[in-house]
LOTORKE-173668 format. One record per residue (C-alpha): residue number from 1; chain; x, y, z negated. Coordinates in steps of 0.1 Angstrom, whole numbers, plus 5000, padded with zeros to 4 digits. Example, Ala and Ser with C-alpha at 12.3 -4.5 7.8 and 13.67 -1.06 7.14 Angstrom:
// residues 2
<pt><resi>1</resi><chain>A</chain><east>5123</east><north>4955</north><up>4922</up></pt>
<pt><resi>2</resi><chain>A</chain><east>5137</east><north>4989</north><up>4929</up></pt>
END
This chain:
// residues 86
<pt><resi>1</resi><chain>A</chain><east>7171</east><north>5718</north><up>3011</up></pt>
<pt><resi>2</resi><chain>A</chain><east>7148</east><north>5699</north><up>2986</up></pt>
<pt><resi>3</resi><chain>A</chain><east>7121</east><north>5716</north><up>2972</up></pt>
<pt><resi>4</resi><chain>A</chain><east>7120</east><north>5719</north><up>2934</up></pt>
<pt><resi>5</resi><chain>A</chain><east>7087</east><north>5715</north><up>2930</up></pt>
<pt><resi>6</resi><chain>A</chain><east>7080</east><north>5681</north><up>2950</up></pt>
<pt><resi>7</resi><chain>A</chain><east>7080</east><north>5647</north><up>2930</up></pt>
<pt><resi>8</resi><chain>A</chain><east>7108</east><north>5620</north><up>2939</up></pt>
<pt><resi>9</resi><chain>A</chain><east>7092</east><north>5590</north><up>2964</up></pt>
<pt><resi>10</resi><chain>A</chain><east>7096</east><north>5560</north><up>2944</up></pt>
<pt><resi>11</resi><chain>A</chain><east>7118</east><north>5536</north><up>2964</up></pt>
<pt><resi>12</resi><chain>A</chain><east>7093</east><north>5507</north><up>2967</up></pt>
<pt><resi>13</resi><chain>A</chain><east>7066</east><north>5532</north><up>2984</up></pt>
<pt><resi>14</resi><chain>A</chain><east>7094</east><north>5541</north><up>3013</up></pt>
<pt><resi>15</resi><chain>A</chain><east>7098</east><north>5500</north><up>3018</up></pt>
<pt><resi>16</resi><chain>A</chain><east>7061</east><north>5499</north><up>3022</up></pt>
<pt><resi>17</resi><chain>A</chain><east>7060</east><north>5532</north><up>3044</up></pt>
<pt><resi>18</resi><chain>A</chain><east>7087</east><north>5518</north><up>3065</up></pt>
<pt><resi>19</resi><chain>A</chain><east>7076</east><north>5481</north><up>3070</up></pt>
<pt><resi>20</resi><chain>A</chain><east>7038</east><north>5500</north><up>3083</up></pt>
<pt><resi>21</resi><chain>A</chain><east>7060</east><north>5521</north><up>3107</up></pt>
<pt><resi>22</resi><chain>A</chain><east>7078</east><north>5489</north><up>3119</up></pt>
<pt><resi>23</resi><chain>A</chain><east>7045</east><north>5470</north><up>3120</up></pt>
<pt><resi>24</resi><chain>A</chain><east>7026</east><north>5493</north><up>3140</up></pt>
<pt><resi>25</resi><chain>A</chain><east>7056</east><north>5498</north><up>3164</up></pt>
<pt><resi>26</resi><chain>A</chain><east>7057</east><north>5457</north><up>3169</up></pt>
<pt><resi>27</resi><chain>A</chain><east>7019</east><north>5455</north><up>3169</up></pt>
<pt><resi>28</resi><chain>A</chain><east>7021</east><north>5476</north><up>3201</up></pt>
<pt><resi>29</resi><chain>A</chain><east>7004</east><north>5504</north><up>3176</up></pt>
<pt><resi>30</resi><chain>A</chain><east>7028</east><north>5529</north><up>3183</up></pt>
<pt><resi>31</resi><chain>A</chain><east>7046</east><north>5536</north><up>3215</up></pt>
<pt><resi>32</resi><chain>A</chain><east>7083</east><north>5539</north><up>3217</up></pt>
<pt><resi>33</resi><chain>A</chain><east>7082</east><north>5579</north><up>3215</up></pt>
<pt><resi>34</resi><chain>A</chain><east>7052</east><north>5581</north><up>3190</up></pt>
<pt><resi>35</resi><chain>A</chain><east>7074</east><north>5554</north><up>3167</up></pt>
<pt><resi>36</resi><chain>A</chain><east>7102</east><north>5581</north><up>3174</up></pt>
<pt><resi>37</resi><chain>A</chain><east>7085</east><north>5612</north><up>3162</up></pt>
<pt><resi>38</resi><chain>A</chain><east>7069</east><north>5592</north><up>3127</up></pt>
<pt><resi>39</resi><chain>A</chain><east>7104</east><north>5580</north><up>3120</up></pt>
<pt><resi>40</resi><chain>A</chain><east>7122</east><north>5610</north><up>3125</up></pt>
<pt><resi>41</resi><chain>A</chain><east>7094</east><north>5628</north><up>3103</up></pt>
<pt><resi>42</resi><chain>A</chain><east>7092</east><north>5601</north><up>3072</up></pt>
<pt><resi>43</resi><chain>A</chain><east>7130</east><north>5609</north><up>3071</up></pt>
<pt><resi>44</resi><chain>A</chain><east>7127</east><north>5644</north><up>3070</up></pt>
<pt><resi>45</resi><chain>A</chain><east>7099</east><north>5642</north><up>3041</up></pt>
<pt><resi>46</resi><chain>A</chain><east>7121</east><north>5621</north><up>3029</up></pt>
<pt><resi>47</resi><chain>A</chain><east>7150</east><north>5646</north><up>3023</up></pt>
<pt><resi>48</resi><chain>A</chain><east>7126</east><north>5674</north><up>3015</up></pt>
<pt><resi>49</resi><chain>A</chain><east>7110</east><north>5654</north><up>2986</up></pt>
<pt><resi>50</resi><chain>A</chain><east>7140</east><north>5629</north><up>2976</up></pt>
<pt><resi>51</resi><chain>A</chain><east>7133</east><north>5592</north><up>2966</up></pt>
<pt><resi>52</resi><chain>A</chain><east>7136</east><north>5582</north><up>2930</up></pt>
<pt><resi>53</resi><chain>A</chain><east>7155</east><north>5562</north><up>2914</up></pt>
<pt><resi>54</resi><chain>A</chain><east>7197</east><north>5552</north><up>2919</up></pt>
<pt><resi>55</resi><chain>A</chain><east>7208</east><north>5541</north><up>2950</up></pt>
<pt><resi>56</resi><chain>A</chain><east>7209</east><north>5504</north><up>2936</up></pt>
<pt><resi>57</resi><chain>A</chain><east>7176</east><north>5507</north><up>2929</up></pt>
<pt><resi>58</resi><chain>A</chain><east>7169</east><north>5523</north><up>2968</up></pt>
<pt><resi>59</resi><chain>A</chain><east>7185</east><north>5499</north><up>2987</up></pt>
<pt><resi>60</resi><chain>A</chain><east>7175</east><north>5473</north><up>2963</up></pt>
<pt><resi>61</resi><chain>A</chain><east>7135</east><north>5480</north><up>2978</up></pt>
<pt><resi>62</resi><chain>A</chain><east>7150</east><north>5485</north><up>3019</up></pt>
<pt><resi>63</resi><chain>A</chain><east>7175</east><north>5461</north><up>3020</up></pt>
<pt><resi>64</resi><chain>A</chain><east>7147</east><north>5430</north><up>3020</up></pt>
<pt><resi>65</resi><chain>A</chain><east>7134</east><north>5445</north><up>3052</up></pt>
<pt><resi>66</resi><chain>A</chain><east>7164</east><north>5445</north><up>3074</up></pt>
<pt><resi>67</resi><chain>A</chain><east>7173</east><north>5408</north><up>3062</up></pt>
<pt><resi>68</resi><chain>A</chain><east>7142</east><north>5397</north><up>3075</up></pt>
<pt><resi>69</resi><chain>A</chain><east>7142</east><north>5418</north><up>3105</up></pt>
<pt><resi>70</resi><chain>A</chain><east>7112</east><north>5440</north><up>3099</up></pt>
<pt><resi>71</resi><chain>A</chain><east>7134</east><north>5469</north><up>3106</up></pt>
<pt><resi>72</resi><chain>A</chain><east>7158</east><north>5470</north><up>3133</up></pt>
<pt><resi>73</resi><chain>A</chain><east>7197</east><north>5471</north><up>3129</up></pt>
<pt><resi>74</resi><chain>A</chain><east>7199</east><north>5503</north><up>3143</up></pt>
<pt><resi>75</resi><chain>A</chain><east>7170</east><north>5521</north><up>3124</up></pt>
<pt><resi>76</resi><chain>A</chain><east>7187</east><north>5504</north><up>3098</up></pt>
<pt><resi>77</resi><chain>A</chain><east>7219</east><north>5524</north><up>3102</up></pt>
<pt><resi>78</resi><chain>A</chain><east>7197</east><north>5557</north><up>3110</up></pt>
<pt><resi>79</resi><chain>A</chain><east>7181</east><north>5554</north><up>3080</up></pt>
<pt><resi>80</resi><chain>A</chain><east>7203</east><north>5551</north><up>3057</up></pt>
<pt><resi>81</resi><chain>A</chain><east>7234</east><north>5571</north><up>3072</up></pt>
<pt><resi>82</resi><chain>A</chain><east>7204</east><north>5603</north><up>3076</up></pt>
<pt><resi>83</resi><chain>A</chain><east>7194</east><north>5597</north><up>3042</up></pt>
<pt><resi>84</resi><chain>A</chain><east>7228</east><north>5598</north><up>3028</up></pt>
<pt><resi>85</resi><chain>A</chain><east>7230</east><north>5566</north><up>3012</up></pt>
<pt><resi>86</resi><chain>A</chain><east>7254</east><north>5550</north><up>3034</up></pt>
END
């Protein structure tokens, strides 16, 4: 559950989060289980602290990564079905 107390991420600091992730994980930066374990937490964070904004505005600031393929199809669909906006 969300804690109270813990101010919204705003949607265009989760693109930029997410786009480091997947840049480190390209780079070589991150190996396959270490890219696992910082995805897996972002989300959680992510849940606990909520993002700001409507979900126009949300998948308004991810969307431009998966169209030009800095995020993979199927983090894509992790993401977003984990994060309830799918």
């Amino acid at each position: 559950m969300a804690d109270e107390k813990l101010t919204p991420v705003n949607p265009a600091r989760v693109a930029q989060e997410l786009k480091a992730l997947s840049d480190g994980r390209a780079s070589g930066k991150y190996a396959a289980d270490e890219y696992e374990h910082r995805f897996s937490r972002m989300i959680s964070e992510l849940r606990d602290r909520r993002i700001g904004g409507t979900r126009a505005e949300i998948m308004a600031a991810l969307t431009p990564l998966k169209a030009d393929g800095t995020v993979s199809d199927t983090d894509w669909a992790r993401l977003i079905k984990q994060l309830g906006l799918g």
